[in-house]
C-alpha positions in Angstrom: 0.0 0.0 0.0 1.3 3.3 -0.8 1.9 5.9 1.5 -0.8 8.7 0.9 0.6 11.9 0.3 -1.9 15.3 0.7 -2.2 17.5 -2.0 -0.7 20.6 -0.6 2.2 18.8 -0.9 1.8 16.5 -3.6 0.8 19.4 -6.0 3.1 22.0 -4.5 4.3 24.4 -7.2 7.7 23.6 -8.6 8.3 26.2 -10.5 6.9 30.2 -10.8 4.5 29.4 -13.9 2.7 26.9 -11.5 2.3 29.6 -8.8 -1.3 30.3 -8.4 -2.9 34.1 -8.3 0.8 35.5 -7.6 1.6 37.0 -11.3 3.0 39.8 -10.3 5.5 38.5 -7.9 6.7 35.5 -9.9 6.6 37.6 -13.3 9.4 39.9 -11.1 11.5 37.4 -9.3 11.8 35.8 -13.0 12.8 39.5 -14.9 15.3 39.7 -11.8 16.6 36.6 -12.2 17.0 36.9 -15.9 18.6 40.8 -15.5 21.0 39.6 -12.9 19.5 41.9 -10.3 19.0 39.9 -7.4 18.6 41.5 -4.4 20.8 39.8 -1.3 17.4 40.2 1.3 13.8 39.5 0.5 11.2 39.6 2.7 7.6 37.8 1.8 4.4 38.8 3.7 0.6 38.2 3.6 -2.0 35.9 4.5 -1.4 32.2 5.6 -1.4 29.7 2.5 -0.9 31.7 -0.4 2.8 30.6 -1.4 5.3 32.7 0.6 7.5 29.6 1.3 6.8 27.8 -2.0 7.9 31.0 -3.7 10.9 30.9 -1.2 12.4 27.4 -1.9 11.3 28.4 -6.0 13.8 31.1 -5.8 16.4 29.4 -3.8 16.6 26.3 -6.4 16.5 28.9 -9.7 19.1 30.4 -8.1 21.3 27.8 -8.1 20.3 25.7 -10.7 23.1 25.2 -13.5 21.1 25.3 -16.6 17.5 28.0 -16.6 15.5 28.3 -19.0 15.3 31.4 -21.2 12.1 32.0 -19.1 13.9 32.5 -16.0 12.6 28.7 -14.4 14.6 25.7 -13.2 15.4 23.6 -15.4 14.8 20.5 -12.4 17.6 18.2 -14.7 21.0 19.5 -13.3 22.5 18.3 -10.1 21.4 21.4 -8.1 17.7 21.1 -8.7 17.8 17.3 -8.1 19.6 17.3 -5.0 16.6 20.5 -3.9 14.0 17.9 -5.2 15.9 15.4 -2.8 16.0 17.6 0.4 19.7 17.2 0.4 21.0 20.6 -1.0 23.7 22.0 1.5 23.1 25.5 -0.2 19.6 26.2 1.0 18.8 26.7 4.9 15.4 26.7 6.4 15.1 28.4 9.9 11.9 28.3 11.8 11.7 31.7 14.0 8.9 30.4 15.9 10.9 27.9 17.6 14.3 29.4 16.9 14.2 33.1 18.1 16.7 33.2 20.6 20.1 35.7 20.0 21.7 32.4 19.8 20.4 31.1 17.1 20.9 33.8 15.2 24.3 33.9 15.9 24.9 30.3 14.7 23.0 31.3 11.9 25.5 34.5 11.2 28.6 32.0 11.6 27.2 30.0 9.1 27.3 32.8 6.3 30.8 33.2 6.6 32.0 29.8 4.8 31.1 29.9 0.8 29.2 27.1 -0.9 30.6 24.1 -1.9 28.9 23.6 -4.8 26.6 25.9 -6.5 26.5 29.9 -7.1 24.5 31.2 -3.6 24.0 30.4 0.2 20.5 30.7 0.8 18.8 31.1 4.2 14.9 31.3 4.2 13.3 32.6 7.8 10.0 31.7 8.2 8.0 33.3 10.6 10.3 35.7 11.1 8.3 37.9 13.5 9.1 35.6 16.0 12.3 36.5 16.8 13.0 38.3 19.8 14.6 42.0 20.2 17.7 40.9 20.8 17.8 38.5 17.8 16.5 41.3 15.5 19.6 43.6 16.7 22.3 40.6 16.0 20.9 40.4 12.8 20.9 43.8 11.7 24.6 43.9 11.0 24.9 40.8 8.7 21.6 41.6 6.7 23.0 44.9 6.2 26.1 44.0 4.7 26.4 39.8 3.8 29.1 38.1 1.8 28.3 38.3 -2.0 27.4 34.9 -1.8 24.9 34.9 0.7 20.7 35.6 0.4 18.2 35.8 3.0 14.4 35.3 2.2 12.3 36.3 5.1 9.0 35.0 5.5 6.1 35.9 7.6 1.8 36.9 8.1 2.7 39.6 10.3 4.9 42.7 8.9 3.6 45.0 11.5 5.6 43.6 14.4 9.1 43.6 12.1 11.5 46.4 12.9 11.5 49.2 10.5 15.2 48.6 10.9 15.3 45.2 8.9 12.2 46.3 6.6 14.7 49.1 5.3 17.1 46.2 4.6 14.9 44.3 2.7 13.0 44.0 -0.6 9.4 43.3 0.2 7.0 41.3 -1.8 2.6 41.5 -0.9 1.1 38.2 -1.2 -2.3 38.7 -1.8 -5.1 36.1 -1.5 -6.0 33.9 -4.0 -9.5 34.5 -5.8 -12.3 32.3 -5.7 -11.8 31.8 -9.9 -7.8 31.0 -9.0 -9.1 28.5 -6.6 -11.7 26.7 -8.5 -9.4 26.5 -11.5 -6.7 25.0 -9.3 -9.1 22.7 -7.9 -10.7 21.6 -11.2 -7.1 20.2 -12.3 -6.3 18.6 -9.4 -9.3 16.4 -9.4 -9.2 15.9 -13.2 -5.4 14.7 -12.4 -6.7 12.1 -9.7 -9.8 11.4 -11.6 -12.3 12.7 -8.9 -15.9 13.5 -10.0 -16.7 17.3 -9.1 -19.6 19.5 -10.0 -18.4 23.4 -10.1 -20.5 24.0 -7.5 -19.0 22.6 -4.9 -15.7 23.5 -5.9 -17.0 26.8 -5.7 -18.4 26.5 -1.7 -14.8 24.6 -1.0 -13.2 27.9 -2.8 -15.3 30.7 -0.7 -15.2 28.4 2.5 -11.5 28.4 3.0 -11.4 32.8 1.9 -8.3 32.6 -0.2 -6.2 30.2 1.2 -5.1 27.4 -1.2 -3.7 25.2 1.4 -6.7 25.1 3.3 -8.9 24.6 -0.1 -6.7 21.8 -0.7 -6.9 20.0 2.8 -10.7 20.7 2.5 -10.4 18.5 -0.9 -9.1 16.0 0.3 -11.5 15.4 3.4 -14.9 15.7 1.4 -13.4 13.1 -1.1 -12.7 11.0 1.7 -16.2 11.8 2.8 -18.3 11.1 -0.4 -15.9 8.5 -1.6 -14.4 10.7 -4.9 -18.6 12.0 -5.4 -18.2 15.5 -4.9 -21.7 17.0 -4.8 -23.1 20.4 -4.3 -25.1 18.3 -1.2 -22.4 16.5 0.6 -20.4 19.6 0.6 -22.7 21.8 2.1 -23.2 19.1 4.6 -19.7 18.5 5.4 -18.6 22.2 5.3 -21.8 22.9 7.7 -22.9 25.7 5.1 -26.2 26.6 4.8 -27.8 26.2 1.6 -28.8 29.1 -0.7 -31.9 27.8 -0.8 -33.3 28.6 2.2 -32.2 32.3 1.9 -34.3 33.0 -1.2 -37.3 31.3 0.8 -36.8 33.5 3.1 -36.5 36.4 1.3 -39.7 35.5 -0.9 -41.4 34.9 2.6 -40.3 38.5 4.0 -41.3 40.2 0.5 -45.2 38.1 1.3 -44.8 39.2 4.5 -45.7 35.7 5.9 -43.9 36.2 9.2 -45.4 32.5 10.4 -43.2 31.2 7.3 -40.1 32.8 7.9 -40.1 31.9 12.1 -41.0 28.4 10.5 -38.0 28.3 8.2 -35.7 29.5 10.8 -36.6 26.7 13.5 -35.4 24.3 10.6 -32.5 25.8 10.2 -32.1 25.7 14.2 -32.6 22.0 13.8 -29.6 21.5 11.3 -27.4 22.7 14.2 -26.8 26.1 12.7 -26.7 28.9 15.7 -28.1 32.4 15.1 -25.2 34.3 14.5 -24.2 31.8 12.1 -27.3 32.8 10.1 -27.7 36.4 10.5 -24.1 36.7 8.9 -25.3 34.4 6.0 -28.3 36.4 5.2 -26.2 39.8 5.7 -24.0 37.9 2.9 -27.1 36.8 0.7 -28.8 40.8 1.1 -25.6 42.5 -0.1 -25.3 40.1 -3.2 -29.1 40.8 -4.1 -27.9 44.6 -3.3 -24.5 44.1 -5.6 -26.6 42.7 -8.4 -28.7 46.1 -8.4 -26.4 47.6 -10.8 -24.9 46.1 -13.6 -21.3 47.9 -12.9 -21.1 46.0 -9.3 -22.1 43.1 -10.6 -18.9 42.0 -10.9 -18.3 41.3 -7.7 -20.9 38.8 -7.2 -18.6 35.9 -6.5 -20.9 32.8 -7.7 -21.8 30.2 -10.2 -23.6 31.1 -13.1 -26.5 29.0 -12.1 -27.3 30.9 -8.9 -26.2 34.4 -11.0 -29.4 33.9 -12.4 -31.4 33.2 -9.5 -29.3 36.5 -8.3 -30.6 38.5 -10.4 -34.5 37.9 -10.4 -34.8 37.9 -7.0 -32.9 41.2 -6.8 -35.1 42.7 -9.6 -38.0 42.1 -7.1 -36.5 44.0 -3.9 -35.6 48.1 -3.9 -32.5 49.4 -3.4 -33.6 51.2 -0.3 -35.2 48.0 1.2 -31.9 45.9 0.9 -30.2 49.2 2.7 -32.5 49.4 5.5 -32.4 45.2 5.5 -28.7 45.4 5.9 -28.7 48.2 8.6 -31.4 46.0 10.7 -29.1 42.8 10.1 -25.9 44.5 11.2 -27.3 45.9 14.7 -28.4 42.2 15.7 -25.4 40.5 14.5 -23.6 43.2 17.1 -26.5 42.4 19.3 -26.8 38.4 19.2 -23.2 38.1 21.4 -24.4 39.8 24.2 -27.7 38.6 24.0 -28.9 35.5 26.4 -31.9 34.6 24.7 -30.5 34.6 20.9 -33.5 32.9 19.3 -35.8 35.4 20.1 -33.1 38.4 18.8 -33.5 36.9 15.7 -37.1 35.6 15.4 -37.3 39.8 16.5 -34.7 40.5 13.7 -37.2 38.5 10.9 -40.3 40.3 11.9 -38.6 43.5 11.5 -37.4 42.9 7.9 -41.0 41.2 7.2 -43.1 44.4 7.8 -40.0 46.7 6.5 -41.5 47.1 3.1 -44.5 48.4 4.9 -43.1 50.7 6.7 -41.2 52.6 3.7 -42.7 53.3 0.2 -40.2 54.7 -2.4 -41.7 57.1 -4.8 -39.4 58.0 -8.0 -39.1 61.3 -8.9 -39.1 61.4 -12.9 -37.9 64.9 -13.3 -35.0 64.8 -11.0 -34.6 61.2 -10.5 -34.8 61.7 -6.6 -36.1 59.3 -4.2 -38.0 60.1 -0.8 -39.4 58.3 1.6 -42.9 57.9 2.8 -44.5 56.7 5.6 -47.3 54.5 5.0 -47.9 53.4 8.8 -50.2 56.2 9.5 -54.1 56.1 9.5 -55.6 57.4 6.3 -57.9 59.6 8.5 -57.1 60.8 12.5 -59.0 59.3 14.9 -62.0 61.6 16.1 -63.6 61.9 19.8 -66.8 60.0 20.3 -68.2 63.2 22.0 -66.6 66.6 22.5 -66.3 67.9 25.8 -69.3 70.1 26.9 -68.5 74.2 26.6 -68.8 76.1 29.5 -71.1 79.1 30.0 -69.9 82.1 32.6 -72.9 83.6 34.6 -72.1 86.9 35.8 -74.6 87.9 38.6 -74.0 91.0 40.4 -70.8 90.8 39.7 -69.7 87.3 40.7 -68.9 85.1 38.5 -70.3 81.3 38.4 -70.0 78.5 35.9 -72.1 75.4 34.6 -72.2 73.0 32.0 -74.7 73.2 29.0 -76.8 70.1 28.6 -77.4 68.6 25.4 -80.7 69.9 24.6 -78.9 74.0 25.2 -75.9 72.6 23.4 -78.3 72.4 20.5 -80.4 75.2 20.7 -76.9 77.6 21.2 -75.4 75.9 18.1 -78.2 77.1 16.0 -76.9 80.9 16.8 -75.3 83.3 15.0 -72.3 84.6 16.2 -71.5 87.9 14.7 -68.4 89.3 15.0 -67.2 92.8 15.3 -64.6 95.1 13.4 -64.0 97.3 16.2 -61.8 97.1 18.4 -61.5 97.4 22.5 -60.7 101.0 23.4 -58.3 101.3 26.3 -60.4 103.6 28.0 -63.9 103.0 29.4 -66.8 104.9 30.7 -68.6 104.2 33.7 -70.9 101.7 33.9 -74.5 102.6 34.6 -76.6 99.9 35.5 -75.6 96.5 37.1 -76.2 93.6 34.5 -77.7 90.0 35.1 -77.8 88.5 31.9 -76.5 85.1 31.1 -72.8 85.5 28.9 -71.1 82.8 26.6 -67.8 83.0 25.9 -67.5 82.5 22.2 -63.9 80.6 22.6 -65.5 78.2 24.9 -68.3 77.5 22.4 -65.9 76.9 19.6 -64.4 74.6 21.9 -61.2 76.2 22.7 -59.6 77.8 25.5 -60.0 81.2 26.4 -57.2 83.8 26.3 -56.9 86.8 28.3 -58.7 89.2 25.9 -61.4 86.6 25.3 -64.3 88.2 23.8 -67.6 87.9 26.0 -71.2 87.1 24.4 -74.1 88.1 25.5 -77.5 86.0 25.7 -78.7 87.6 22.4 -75.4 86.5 20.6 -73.6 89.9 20.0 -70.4 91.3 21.7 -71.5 93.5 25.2 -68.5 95.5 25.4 -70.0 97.5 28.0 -69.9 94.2 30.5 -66.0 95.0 29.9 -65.9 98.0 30.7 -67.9 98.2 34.0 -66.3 94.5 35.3 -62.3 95.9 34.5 -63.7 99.5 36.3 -64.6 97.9 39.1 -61.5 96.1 39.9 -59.4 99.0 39.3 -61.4 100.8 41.9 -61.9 98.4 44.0 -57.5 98.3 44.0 -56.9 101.8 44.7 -59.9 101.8 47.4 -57.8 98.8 49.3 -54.7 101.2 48.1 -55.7 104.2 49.9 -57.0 102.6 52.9 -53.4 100.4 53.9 -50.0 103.2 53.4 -47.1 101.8 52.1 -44.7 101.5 55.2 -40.5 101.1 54.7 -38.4 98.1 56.1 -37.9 98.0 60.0 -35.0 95.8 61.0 -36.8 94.6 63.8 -40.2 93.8 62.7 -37.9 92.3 59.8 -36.0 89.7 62.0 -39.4 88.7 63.7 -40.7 87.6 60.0 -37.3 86.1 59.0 -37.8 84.0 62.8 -41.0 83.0 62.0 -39.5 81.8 58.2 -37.2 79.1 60.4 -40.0 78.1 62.5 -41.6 77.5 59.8 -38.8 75.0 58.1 -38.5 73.6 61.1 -41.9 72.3 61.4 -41.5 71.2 57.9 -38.9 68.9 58.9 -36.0 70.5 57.1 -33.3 71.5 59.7 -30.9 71.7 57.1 -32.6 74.4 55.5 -33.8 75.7 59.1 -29.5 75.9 60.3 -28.6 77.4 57.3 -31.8 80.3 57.5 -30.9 80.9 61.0 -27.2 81.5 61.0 -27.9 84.4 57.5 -27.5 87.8 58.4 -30.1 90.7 57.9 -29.0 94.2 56.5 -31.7 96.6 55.5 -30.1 98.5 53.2 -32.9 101.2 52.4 -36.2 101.7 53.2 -37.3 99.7 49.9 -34.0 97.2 49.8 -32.8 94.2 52.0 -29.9 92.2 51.8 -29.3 88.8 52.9 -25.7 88.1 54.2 -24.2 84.5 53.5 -20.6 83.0 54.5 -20.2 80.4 51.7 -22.3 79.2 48.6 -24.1 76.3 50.0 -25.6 78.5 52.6 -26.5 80.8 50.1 -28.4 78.0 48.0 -30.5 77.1 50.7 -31.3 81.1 51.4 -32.0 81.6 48.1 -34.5 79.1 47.9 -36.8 80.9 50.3 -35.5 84.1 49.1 -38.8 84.8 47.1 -42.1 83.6 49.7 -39.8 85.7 51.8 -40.2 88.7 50.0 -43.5 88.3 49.4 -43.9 88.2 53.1 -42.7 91.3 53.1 -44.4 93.2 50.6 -47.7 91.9 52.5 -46.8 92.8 56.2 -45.0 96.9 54.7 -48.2 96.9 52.0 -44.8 98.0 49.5 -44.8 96.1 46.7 -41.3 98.2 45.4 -39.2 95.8 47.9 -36.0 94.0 47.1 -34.5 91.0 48.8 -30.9 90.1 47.3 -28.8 87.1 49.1 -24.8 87.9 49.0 -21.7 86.2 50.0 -19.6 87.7 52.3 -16.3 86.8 53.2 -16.3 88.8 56.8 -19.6 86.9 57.6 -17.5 83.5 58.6 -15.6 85.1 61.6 -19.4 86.3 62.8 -20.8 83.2 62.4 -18.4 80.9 63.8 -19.0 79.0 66.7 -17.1 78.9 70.6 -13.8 78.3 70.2 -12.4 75.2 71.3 -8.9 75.0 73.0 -7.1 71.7 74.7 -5.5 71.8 77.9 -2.6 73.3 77.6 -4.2 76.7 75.1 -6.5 77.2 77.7 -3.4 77.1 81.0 -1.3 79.7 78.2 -4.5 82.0 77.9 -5.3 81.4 81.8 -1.4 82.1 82.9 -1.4 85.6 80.2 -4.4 86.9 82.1 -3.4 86.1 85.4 0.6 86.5 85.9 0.3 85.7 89.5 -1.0 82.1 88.3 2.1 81.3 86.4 4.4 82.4 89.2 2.4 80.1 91.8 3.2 77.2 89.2 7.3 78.1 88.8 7.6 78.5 92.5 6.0 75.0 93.3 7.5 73.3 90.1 4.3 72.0 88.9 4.1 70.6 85.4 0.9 70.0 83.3 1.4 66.7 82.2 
C-alpha cells in the first residue's frame, strides 16, 4: 500500500509558472533573475497559505540551478535542482523563527554565512515566521543583513509585517502576497481532481473555494477530506453538509417569505434551520452575505463582484429585480445591529425571530416614490391612518354667569348645546378702546364666551357674548372699572410703610419656624445662622458666608419677599442674598482649646497664676 501523500504537498508548485494568483510576484522574481539583479534580502508577507515559502524554496533552487531556461525557471535536470528535489541541497537553509528566536540562534545562523558554498552559485537562508524573533535576535541580525558576503541571500518570511522592525524592513525588498480568488481556486481545484480522476460538480468547488477565503492550502486540505467523505462523489449536497454551510436555498425562501410578509413562514424556516445545528449568528451573517449580493446585483457595474456560479447568478438576479434598493439598505442596517446584538444577548432565538419580523413588515413601513424629473427618491411613511382618529363626544362648553358681579360657571346640557349651536355669532370690526366709561346699571344677563363655544380655551382678551349673541362690550368696561377701583380703594386705605430691622427679624424667625416644622433642619441651620441688613427703606440684603448656605437662602428668598411686601403693603421691595467673606468670623462658633491653650491663655491673664506654678515646680502633664 502506498503511503498517501496530501495535495498541498503532492501538488506543490515547482516552478513560478505553476504559482497560483501570484503574477505579479513571480513575473518579477523571473525578470530579476533573468537581468542579474538579485537582491541579497527578501522579505515575503501576507495571508497564511498563499505561497510565501513555496515562492521561497522556488527562488532558492533557480538560483542555483546550473542550466535555466530562457524564461527565467529551473530547469529540475541539473545536479542542483535534483539534489533540492531530494532535500539534500547543502546551499539552502530553512530556519523556523517560531521555535528558533533566541540571540543564539541567530548567531549560529551569522557564523554560518561566513563559509562559501561548496557547490553551486549562492548560500540561501529562508526565515519563516520571522516575527518571532525576539529584540535581541532582531539587533544581531541587523549587522549581517546589512552588509552579507556576496554569496549569501536571506528570504524572510512571515503573516505579520507589523511587528518587524523598520530597521530590517529598510534592509529588505518586500514582496505583498495577496489572496487567491475564488476563480484562481476553483481553477486549481478543477485540475487537481481531473489529475486524480475525482468526480466534481463546479458548485462545490465553488463552496470549498469561498469556504477556505483565499487560502489554497486550506482549499486543498478541504479537498481531500470531502473526497474521503463522499468516496471521490463530490456533490453540491455532501459539501454543504460537510462544510456545515447553509444552503442558498433557504435564503431565497426566506427572502420570498419576508417580500409576502408571511412572518409565520419565515419563524417556521428558521426553527429548521435551528434544527440543522446552525446557531443564530451563524445565520444572520449568511443572510447579511445573501442581502448584499441581491444589493450588488442592483447595478450592472457592481455586478462583478458577485462571487458565484452562473447558475445561482441567475437566481441572483431575479430575486434582486424584485426588492428596492432602499429596502436591501434598510435590510442590511437591521441585520448589522443584531449580529452586534446576538453576542451579548442571552436569549438569541428570540433576537433573531425579532430581527425577521422586522425585515417582514419593513416594506410596509417605507414606500419609495421615483421622482421622474429629477430622479430623486424620498421616503414615505405608510404606517399612519388614512384619517385621525375623532372623539366619540366633545367635551361640553362652559357658560360664565355673571350675577351682580360674581362670577359662576355650569355645563350646557345637550338639549342647550343644541339650541346655542343654531346661533349666529356675529363678530365685530371694532376694536377694545383702552379707556372706558362708567358703567351705569348693574347687569344679570347670562354671557357665553364664544372661545368656549368653539371649543377652545379662552385667552386673556377673550371676547364675551351676551345672551342675544352679539359682543356686550359694556360688561367689559364696567367688570375691569370695578376692579381698578376696588384696588386703589384697598390702596388708599393700607399706606405703604419702609423696612424695619426689627419687625424684619421677627418675619425672618417666623420663616425658620416654619422650616422647622417642615422637617427641614438643614434648610432651618442654614436660614438661621444668614444675616439681615436693611439696606434702604425699599432694599434688603441677605448676608451668606459660603455658597451652600447661600443656595439654601435663596430658595426661600422669594415667599420671603412676598412676606414682606404683604406685612409693609410696598410692593417696590428688594431681597438680594450675598456672600460675604467677613460673615465667617461672625458666624463661627465657641472656640475650642485643649489643655494646655486654655493654661497659656489662663497664665497671660493672670501672671500671679504662672508664678504660683514656677515657685512650686508644677508641670501639666
Amino acid at each position: 500500500m502506498e503511503n498517501f501523500v496530501v495535495s498541498a504537498l503532492k501538488y506543490r508548485p515547482q516552478t513560478f509558472d505553476t504559482v497560483v494568483g501570484q503574477a505579479h510576484i513571480t513575473t518579477t522574481l523571473k525578470n530579476a533573475i533573468k537581468n542579474n539583479q538579485l537582491a541579497h534580502a527578501f522579505l515575503f508577507c501576507g495571508p497564511r497559505g498563499v505561497g510565501k515559502t513555496t515562492c521561497a524554496r522556488i527562488l532558492a533552487k533557480t538560483i542555483n540551478c546550473e542550466n535555466r531556461t530562457p524564461e527565467g525557471e529551473a530547469c529540475n535536470q541539473c545536479d542542483s535542482c535534483k539534489s533540492f528535489n531530494n532535500g539534500q541541497s547543502f546551499n539552502i537553509h530553512e530556519l523556523d523563527a517560531a521555535s528558533n528566536n533566541s540571540v543564539d540562534d541567530i548567531r549560529a545562523l551569522t557564523d554560518q554565512v561566513r563559509y562559501a558554498p561548496q557547490a553551486g552559485r549562492y548560500k540561501v537562508y529562508i526565515i519563516d515566521e520571522v516575527h518571532m524573533l525576539s529584540q535581541q535576535a532582531f539587533n544581531a541580525f541587523l549587522k549581517t543583513l546589512e552588509e552579507p558576503p556576496p554569496y549569501a541571500v536571506f528570504i524572510l518570511a512571515t503573516t505579520e509585517k507589523h511587528k518587524i522592525l523598520p530597521t530590517i524592513l529598510s534592509r529588505c525588498q518586500i514582496f505583498d502576497f495577496k489572496r487567491i480568488t475564488i476563480h484562481d481556486t476553483v481553477d486549481h481545484l478543477k485540475d487537481i481532481c481531473k489529475k486524480e480522476k475525482i468526480s466534481a460538480d463546479p458548485d462545490s468547488l465553488h463552496l470549498i473555494a469561498q469556504k477556505t477565503e483565499g487560502c489554497m492550502r486550506d482549499a486543498l486540505s478541504t479537498l481531500d477530506k470531502i473526497v474521503s467523505f463522499t468516496n471521490g462523489q463530490l456533490t453540491y449536497e455532501n459539501t454543504l453538509e460537510h462544510l456545515n454551510i447553509l444552503d442558498y436555498d433557504y435564503y431565497f425562501r426566506l427572502m420570498e417569505y419576508i417580500r409576502r410578509q408571511d412572518t409565520g413562514a419565515a419563524l417556521l424556516l428558521f426553527d429548521e434551520i435551528l434544527q440543522k445545528g446552525f446557531e443564530g449568528d451563524h445565520f444572520l451573517e449568511g443572510l447579511s452575505a445573501f442581502i448584499r449580493d441581491l444589493l450588488v446585483c442592483k447595478d450592472k457595474q457592481s455586478i462583478k463582484l458577485l462571487e458565484v456560479t452562473g447558475n445561482l447568478k441567475n437566481r441572483y438576479e431575479k430575486a434582486s429585480a424584485e426588492a428596492d434598493a432602499a429596502y436591501l439598505i434598510s435590510a442590511l442596517n437591521i441585520l448589522n445591529e443584531a449580529s452586534i446584538q446576538v453576542r451579548l444577548a442571552r436569549n438569541k432565538r428570540l433576537l433573531v425571530e425579532m430581527c425577521l419580523i422586522r425585515l417582514s413588515y419593513l416594506q410596509q413601513a417605507v414606500e419609495l416614490i421615483a421622482d421622474e424629473r429629477s430622479g430623486a427618491v424620498s421616503k414615505k411613511k405608510v404606517t399612519e391612518p388614512a384619517t385621525k382618529p375623532q372623539m366619540l363626544r366633545p367635551p361640553l362648553p362652559r357658560a360664565i354667569l355673571m350675577v351682580e358681579g360674581e362670577l359662576k360657571s355650569k355645563h350646557f346640557s345637550d338639549m342647550e348645546l343644541k339650541q346655542e349651536d343654531k346661533k349666529a355669532v356675529e363678530y365685530p370690526k371694532a376694536t377694545v378702546k383702552t379707556t372706558f366709561q362708567e358703567p351705569s346699571v348693574a347687569f344679570k344677563k347670562t354671557e357665553i364666551r364664544k372661545d368656549e363655544i368653539s371649543g377652545k380655551k379662552s385667552s386673556k382678551n377673550s371676547t364675551i357674548l351676551s345672551s342675544s349673541g352679539k359682543l356686550d362690550l359694556a360688561t367689559i368696561r364696567k367688570s375691569v372699572e370695578k376692579k381698578e377701583n376696588e384696588s386703589a380703594e384697598n390702596a388708599d386705605a393700607i399706606p405703604e410703610l419702609p423696612l424695619e430691622l426689627n419687625q424684619v427679624k421677627d418675619l425672618w424667625e417666623k420663616e425658620v419656624v416654619r422650616l422647622k416644622g417642615e422637617n427641614r433642619l438643614q434648610a432651618a441651620m442654614h436660614v438661621e445662622a444668614a444675616v439681615i441688613f436693611v439696606i434702604s427703606e425699599n432694599e434688603l440684603v441677605i448676608g451668606c458666608s459660603n455658597e451652600l448656605q447661600k443656595s439654601f437662602v435663596d430658595e426661600e428668598r422669594v415667599p420671603f419677599a412676598e412676606m414682606l411686601k404683604s406685612h409693609f403693603n410696598n410692593m417696590a421691595i428688594i431681597v438680594t442674598v450675598r456672600v460675604d467673606d467677613s460673615l465667617r468670623e461672625v458666624q463661627k462658633g465657641p472656640e475650642i482649646l485643649s489643655q494646655r491653650q486654655q493654661w497659656e491663655r489662663m497664665a497671660k491673664k493672670y501672671p500671679l497664676v504662672k508664678e504660683l506654678k514656677d515657685n512650686l515646680n508644677l508641670d501639666l502633664g
